[in-house]
SEDRENLUM-465484 format. One line per 5 residues: number of its first residue (from 1); for each residue x, y, z of C-alpha. Coordinates in Angstrom, 3 decimals. Layout:
N
NUM	X/Y/Z ~ ...
//
This chain:
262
1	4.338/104.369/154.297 ~ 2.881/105.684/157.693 ~ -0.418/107.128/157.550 ~ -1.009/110.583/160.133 ~ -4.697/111.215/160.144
6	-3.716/113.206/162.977 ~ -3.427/115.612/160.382 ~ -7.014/116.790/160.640 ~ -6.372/117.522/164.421 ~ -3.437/120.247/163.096
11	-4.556/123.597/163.386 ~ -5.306/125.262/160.059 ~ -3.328/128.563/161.108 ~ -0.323/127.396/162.767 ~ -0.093/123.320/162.471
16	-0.071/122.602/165.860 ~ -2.640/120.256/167.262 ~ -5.728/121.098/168.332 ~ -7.478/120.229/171.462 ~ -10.816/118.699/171.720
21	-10.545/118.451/167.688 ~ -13.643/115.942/167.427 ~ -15.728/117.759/170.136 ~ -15.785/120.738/168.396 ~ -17.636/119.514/165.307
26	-20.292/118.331/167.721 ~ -20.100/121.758/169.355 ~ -19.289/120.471/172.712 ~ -15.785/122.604/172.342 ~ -16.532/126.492/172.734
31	-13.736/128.664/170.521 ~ -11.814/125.572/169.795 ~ -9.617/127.016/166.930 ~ -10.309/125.966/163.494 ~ -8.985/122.507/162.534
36	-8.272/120.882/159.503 ~ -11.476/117.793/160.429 ~ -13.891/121.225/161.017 ~ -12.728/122.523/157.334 ~ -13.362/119.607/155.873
41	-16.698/119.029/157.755 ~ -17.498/122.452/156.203 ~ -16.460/121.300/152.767 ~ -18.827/118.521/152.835 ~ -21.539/120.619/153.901
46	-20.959/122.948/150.686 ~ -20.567/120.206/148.582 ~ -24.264/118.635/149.786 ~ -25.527/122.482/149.453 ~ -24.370/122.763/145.742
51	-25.788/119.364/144.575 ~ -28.886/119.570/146.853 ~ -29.658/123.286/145.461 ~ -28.810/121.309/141.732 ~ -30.738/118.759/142.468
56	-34.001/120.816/142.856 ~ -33.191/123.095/139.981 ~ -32.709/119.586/137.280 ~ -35.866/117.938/139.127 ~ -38.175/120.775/138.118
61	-36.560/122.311/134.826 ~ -36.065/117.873/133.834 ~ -40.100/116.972/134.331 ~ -41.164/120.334/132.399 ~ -39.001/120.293/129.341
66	-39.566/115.986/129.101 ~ -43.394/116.766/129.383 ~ -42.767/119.345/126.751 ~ -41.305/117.011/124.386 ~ -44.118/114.792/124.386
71	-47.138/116.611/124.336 ~ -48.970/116.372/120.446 ~ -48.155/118.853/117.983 ~ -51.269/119.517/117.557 ~ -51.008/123.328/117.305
76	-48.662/126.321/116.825 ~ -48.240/126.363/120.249 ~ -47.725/123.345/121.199 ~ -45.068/122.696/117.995 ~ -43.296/125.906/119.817
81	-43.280/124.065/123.128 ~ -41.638/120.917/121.857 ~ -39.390/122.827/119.722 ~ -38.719/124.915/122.597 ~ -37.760/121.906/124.783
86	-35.724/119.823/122.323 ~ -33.164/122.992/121.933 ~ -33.152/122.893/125.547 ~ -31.960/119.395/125.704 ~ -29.583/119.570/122.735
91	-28.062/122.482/123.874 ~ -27.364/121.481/127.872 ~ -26.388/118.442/127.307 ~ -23.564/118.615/124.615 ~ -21.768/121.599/126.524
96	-19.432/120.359/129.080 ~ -20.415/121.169/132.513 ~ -16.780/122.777/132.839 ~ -17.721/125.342/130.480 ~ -20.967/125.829/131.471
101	-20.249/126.959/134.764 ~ -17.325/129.264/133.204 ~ -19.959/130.389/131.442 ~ -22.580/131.531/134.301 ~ -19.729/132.875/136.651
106	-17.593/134.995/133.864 ~ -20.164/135.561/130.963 ~ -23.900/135.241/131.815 ~ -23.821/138.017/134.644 ~ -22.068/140.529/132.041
111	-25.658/140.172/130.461 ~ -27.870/139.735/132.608 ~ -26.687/141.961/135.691 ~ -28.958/141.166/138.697 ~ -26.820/137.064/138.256
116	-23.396/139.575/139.645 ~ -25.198/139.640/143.127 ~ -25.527/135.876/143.366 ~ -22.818/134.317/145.549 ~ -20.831/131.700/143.619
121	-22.345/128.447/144.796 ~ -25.297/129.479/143.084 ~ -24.501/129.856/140.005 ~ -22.279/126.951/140.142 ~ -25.682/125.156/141.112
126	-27.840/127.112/138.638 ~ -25.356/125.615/135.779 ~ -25.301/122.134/136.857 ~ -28.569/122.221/137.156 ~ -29.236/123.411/133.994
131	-27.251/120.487/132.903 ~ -28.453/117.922/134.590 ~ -32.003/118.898/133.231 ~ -31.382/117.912/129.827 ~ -30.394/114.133/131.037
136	-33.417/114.131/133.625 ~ -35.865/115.468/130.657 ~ -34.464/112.798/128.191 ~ -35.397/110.279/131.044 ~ -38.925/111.948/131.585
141	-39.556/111.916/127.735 ~ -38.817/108.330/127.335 ~ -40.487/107.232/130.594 ~ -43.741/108.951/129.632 ~ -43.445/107.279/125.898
146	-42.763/104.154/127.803 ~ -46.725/104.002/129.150 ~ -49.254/102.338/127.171 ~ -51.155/104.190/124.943 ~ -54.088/103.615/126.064
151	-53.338/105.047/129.373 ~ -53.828/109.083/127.515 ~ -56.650/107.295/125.775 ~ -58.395/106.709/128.683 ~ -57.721/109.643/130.272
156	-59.216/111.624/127.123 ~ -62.291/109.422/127.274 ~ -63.131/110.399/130.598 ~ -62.805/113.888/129.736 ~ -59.421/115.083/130.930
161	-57.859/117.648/128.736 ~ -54.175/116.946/128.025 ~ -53.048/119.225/130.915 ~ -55.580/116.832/132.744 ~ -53.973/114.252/131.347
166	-50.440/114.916/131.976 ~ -51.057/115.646/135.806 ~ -53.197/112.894/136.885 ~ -52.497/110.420/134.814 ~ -49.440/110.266/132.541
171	-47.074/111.744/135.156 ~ -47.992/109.971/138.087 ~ -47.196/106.614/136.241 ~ -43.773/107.871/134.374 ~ -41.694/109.486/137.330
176	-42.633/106.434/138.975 ~ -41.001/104.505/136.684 ~ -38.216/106.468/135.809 ~ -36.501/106.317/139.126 ~ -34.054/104.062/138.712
181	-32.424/106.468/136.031 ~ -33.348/109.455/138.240 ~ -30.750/107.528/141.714 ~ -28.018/106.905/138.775 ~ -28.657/111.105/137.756
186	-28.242/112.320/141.495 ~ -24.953/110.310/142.395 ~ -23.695/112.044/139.229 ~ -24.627/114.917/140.761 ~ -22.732/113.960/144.129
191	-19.401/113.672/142.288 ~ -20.174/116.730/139.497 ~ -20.415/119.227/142.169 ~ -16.622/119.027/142.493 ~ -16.733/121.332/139.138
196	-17.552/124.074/142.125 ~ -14.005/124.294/142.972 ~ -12.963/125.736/139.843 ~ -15.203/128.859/140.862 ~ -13.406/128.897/144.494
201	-16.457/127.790/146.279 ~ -15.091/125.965/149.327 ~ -16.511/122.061/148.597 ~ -14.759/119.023/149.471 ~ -12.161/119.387/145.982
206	-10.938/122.935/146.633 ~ -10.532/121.233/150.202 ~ -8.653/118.848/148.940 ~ -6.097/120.546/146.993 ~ -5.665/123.369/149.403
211	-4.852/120.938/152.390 ~ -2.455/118.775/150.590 ~ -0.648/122.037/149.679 ~ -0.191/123.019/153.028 ~ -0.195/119.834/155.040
216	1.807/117.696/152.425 ~ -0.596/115.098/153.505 ~ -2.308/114.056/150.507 ~ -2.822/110.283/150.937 ~ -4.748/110.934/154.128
221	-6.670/114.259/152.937 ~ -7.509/112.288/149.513 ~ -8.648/108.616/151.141 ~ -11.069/111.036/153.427 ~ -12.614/113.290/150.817
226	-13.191/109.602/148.650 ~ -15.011/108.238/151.482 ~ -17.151/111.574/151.637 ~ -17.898/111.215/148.330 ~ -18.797/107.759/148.470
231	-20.664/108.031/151.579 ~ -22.930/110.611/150.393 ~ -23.701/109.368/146.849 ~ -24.188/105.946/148.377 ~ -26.698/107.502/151.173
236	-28.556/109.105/148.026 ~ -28.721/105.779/146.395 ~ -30.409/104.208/149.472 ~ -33.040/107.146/149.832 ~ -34.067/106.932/146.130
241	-33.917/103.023/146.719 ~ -36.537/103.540/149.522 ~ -38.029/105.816/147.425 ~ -38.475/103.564/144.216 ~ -40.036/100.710/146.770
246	-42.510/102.590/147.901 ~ -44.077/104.208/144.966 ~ -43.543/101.134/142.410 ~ -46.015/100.649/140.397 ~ -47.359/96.503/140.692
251	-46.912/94.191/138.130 ~ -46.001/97.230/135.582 ~ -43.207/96.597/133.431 ~ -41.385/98.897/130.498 ~ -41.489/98.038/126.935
256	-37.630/96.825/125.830 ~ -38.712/99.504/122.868 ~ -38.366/102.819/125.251 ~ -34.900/103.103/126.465 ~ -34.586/104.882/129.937
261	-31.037/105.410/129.781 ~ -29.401/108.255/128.031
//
């Protein structure tokens, strides 16, 4: 079989080819017309904008609701915190992301009516962020239960209240450690952004489909929107790589009791 990955130098309107096709994703072509190598440069730039805008949603709701899950029970409050957080968890994470986003695009905004001004890509990144929370907190919770005890114990004897505590101590120590779960939870997040397509929001999979429908082309539009994907989730692994070697912690090592990976 003869490959044509000329095909992305076809014009998107009319299939004939395009001049200056690569120039014009550098913008050194003025009105070039629209190519099938600029959609899918476009695609790929929605599909980083939907797991980047996931990304910070599951880092921030992830540390709060694992914090939450491990603070003492010590009061009404705090009881209604953990309580609180463990729904959270339970209830993200045994939904499939499928339905979830269904669920924020069609359902949600009949409720809660200021979510029907949001464009699509949000709320496609609102619900996998909301899922990918509940694995990031589960991480959080077990990283923080990894740490000696006697790491609170000593934060309590110099005075720090458990706010303190958690801040300057605990949580310093515990996202450090957790990581290596934390690279494996934003690939995932790479590759479960292609849920967006189902919602018509214009990432690499809706490219995908839509270009071997019109082009017939699929080997070559399919073995380019792989290599996307596998370019970008490997590119995240080397950040958080970088990442994990220069905040490790030295000579620290988990307990084999306090499982990271769930």
């Amino acid at each position: 079989m003869a490959f044509d990955f000329g095909v992305f130098c076809k014009n998107t309107l009319d299939g004939e080819v395009v001049d200056h096709c690569f120039s014009a994703i550098f913008g050194l072509a003025q009105n070039a017309d629209p190519s099938y190598l600029d959609w899918l440069m476009k695609a790929w730039a929605w599909t980083l904008a939907v797991a980047g805008l996931s990304l910070v949603i599951a880092l921030i709701l992830g540390v709060l609701m694992g914090t939450l899950r491990t603070i003492p029970p010590n009061s009404i409050l705090n009881k209604s915190l953990v309580r609180l957080s463990t729904a959270w968890v339970e209830l993200f994470r045994n939904i499939p992301i499928l339905v979830q986003v269904f669920l924020w695009y069609h359902v949600i905004p009949a409720f809660v009516l200021p979510l029907k001004a949001l464009p699509s890509y949000c709320l496609v990144s609102i619900a996998l962020g909301f899922f990918t929370s509940a694995r990031i907190a589960e991480q959080v919770r077990a990283g923080i239960q990894a740490l000696p005890s006697g790491q609170a114990s000593a934060a309590i004897a110099l005075g720090f209240t458990t706010s303190q505590s958690y801040r300057f101590v605990i949580l310093p120590m515990a996202l450090r450690i957790v990581i290596p779960p934390l690279t494996s939870e934003s690939m995932n997040l790479v590759k479960n952004s292609s849920v967006a397509f189902a919602v018509s929001v214009p990432e690499l999979t809706l490219f995908a489909m839509q270009a071997q429908e019109e082009t017939s082309r699929g080997v070559e539009i399919y073995l380019a929107v792989t290599l996307l994907y596998a370019l970008t989730a490997f590119s995240v692994n080397r950040v958080m790589a970088l990442i994990e070697r220069r905040t490790r912690v030295p000579g620290f090592i988990v307990s084999n009791d306090a499982s990271l990976a769930h």
